[in-house]
N, C-alpha and C positions, 0 to 999 in steps of 0.2 A: 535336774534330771540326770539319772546315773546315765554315765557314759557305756554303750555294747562295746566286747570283746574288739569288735573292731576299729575302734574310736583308741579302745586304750593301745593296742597294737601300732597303731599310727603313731599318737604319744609318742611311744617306745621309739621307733623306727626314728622320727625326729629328733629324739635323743642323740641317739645314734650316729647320727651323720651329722648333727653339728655342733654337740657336747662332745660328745665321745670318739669323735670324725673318723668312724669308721670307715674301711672300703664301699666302694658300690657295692663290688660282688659279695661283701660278706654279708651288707641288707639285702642284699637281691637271692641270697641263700635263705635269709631266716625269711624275708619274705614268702617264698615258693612253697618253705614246709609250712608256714601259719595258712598259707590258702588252700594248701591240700591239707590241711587239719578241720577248715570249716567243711570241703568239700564232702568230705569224708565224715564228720561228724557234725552233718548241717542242725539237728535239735540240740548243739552247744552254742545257745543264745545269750546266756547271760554267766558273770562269774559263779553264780549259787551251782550251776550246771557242771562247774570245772572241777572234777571231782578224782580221784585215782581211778574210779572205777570205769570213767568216763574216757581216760587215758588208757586204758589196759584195752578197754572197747575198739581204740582205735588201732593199738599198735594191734589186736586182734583183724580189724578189718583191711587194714595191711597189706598181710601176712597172706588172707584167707581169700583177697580180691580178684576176679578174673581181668584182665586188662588187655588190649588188643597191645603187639607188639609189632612196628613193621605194617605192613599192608594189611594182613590178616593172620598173623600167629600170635594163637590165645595162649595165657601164660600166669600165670600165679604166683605167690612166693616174693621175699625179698633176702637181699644176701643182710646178714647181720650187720653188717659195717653202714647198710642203708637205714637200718631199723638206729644205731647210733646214732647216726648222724641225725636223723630226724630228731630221736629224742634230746639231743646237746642242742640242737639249736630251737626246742621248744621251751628248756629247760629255761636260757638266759629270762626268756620272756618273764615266765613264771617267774623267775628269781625278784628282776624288778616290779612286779607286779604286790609282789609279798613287801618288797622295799618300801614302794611306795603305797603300802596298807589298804589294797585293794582288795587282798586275800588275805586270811590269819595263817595259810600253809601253802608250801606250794604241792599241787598235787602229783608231784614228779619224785618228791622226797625221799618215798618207804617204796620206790618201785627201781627193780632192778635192772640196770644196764645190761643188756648183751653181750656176750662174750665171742669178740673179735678174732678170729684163729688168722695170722698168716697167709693161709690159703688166697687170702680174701685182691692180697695184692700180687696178681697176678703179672708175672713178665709176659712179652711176645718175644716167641721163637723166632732166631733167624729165619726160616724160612714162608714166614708168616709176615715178617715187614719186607721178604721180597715181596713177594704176593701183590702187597697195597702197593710198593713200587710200582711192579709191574702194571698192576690196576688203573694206575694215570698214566699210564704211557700208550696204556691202549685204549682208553677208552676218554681221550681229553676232546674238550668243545673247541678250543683254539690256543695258538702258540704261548698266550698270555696265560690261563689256566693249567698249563701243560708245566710250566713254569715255577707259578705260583704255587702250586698243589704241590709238586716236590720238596721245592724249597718250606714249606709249612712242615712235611712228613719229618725232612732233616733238621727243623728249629725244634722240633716235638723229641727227636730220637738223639738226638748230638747237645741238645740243652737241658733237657728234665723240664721245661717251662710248663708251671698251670697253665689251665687254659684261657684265665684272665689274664696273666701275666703277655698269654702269647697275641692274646686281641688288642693289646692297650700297646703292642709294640710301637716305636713311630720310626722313621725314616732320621731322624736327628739320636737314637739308640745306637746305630750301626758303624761299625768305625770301620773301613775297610782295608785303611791303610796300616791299621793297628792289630787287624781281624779280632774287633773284640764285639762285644755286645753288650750295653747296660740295663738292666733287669731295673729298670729306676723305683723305688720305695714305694711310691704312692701308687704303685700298682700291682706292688707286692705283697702278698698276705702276711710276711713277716714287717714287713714297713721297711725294713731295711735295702739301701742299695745295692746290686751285686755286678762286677763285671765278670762278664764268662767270655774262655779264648774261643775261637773260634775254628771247628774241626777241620780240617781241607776239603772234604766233602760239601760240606754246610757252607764254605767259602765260596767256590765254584758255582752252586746253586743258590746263591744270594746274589751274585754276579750274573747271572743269566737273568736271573728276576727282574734285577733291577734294570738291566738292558732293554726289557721290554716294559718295563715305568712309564721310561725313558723314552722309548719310542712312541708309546700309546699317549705320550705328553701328559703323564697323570699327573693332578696337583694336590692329592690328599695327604697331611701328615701323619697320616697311615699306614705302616710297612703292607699290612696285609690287605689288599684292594680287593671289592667286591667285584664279581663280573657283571652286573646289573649298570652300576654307575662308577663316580668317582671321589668314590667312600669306603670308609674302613668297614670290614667283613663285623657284623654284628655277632652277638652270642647266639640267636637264632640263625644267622647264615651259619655261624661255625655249625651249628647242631644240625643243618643240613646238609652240608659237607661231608659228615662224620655219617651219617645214614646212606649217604650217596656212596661213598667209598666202599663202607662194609658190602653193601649191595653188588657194587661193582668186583668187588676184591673175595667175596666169600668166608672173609674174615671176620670175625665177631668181635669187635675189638672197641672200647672206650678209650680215652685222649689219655686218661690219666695212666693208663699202661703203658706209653711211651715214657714218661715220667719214672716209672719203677724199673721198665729197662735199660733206661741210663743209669741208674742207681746200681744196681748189679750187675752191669760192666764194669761201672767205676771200679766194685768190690770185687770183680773177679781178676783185676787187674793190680789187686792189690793194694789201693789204692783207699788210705786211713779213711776211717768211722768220722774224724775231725776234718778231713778234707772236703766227703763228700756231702755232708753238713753244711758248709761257707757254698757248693758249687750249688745245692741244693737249696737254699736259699731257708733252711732249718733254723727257728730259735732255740729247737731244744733237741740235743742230739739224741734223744729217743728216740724220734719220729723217725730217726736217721739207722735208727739199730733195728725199728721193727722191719724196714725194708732189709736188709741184711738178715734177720733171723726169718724172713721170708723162702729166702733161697733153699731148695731143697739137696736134699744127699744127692738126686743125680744132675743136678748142676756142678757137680763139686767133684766128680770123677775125675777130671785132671788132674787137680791138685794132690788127690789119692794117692794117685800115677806118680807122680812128684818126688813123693816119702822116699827117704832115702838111707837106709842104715848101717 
């Protein structure tokens, strides 16, 4: 009996995590796009169905779809770097799929990637992560959250950390007497391990955090504690966190923008293409350049300023 799309997809996925021993979060990414791929294109039932034009169909319905955003703001449209990402990580599938002679082609082949501009990674303004500061200071549910929520805002803006990186922290990472942090491999997208020093700011508010651990007698090896029990904040807590904030703060802001504004501090501070590379936890220092050729001309007016003849 031939196996459905979702039968080999599985296959795949098991590949994955224990041939290939991928991360969670990177099956938990190809995951999310193969199921908004059936949702989206539920009459692709069988491989005869997988077709380019069946593809084009979708990154079409996409593009074209109305989606509630928030409580009730209707909204359409996807930035290009989303439309990427979807098709890279439909791509893999497709590729083993053709490997292992399920398909004669894959139908992703003759169809063209997006063109990614710059724009796309966005920093936050100084006065746009007061803002969210401010945001938890006045609007927190109790001392332990009041805490917690800073200290997360400062591991996000003073480390560059994905946001699996920042969930998988544990309490045995934290060196306080060293003020370091270890970014440990198997929970890095790179695999590799990183220590990062630790900012004075981010020191301070890791110490407060842990003060009230401490008090509340938590026993999870967990840096970041849920306020529900005494367990590590899940990727679904974090995504409501991040919707609670913007709300609370007026800021429209995603995780990964704290991420690129550590990145172009580092640069504006002068601070090498190869440094911010190892801090950024980069295999390949491209990834490291497109945040840097991010920066636009009027972040750069100081330096202008500077020129000296």
């Amino acid at each position: 009996m031939e196996k459905s799309l979702r039968e080999l997809f599985e296959d795949y996925v098991n590949e994955c995590r224990y041939s290939a021993k991928l991360r969670a979060e990177t099956i938990r990414g190809y995951r999310n796009v193969f199921n908004l791929f059936l949702k989206i294109m539920p009459e692709v039932t069988t491989l005869e169905l997988l077709t380019p034009g069946m593809l084009n169909e979708f990154f079409k319905r996409i593009n074209t779809r109305i989606r509630i955003v928030g409580r009730d703001t209707l909204r359409s449209g996807v930035k290009n770097s989303t439309i990427k990402t979807q098709f890279n990580k439909l791509n893999v599938f497709f590729i083993w799929l053709q490997r292992k002679s399920y398909i004669n082609s894959n139908p992703l082949q003759d169809i063209k990637r997006p063109r990614v501009t710059y724009n796309d990674f966005r920093r936050l303004k100084d006065e746009e992560i007061h803002k969210i500061y401010s945001a938890i200071t006045r609007c927190y549910i109790n001392s332990f959250t009041l805490r917690r929520d800073i200290m997360m805002v400062s591991l996000l803006l003073y480390c560059g950390l994905r946001k699996g990186e920042l969930v998988a922290l544990q309490l045995r990472d934290i060196d306080i007497e060293k003020e370091e942090i270890t970014i440990r491999g198997e929970t890095s997208k790179s695999g590799n391990t990183r220590i990062l020093r630790m900012h004075p700011t981010l020191l301070l508010h890791l110490k407060d955090y842990l003060k009230e651990v401490k008090i509340r007698d938590l026993r999870t090896e967990h840096l970041i504690v849920s306020n529900r029990d005494d367990s590590g904040l899940t990727y679904e807590g974090l995504k409501h966190w991040v919707q609670a904030l913007v709300n609370k703060s007026g800021i429209k802001f995603h995780l990964h923008q704290f991420r690129h504004t550590f990145a172009c501090k580092l640069a504006e501070n002068d601070t090498s293409a190869f440094k911010i590379q190892k801090l950024m936890g980069h295999i390949d220092i491209r990834m490291t350049m497109k945040y840097e050729r991010s920066m636009r001309p009027e972040d750069m007016r100081e330096d202008i300023a500077k020129i000296s003849i």
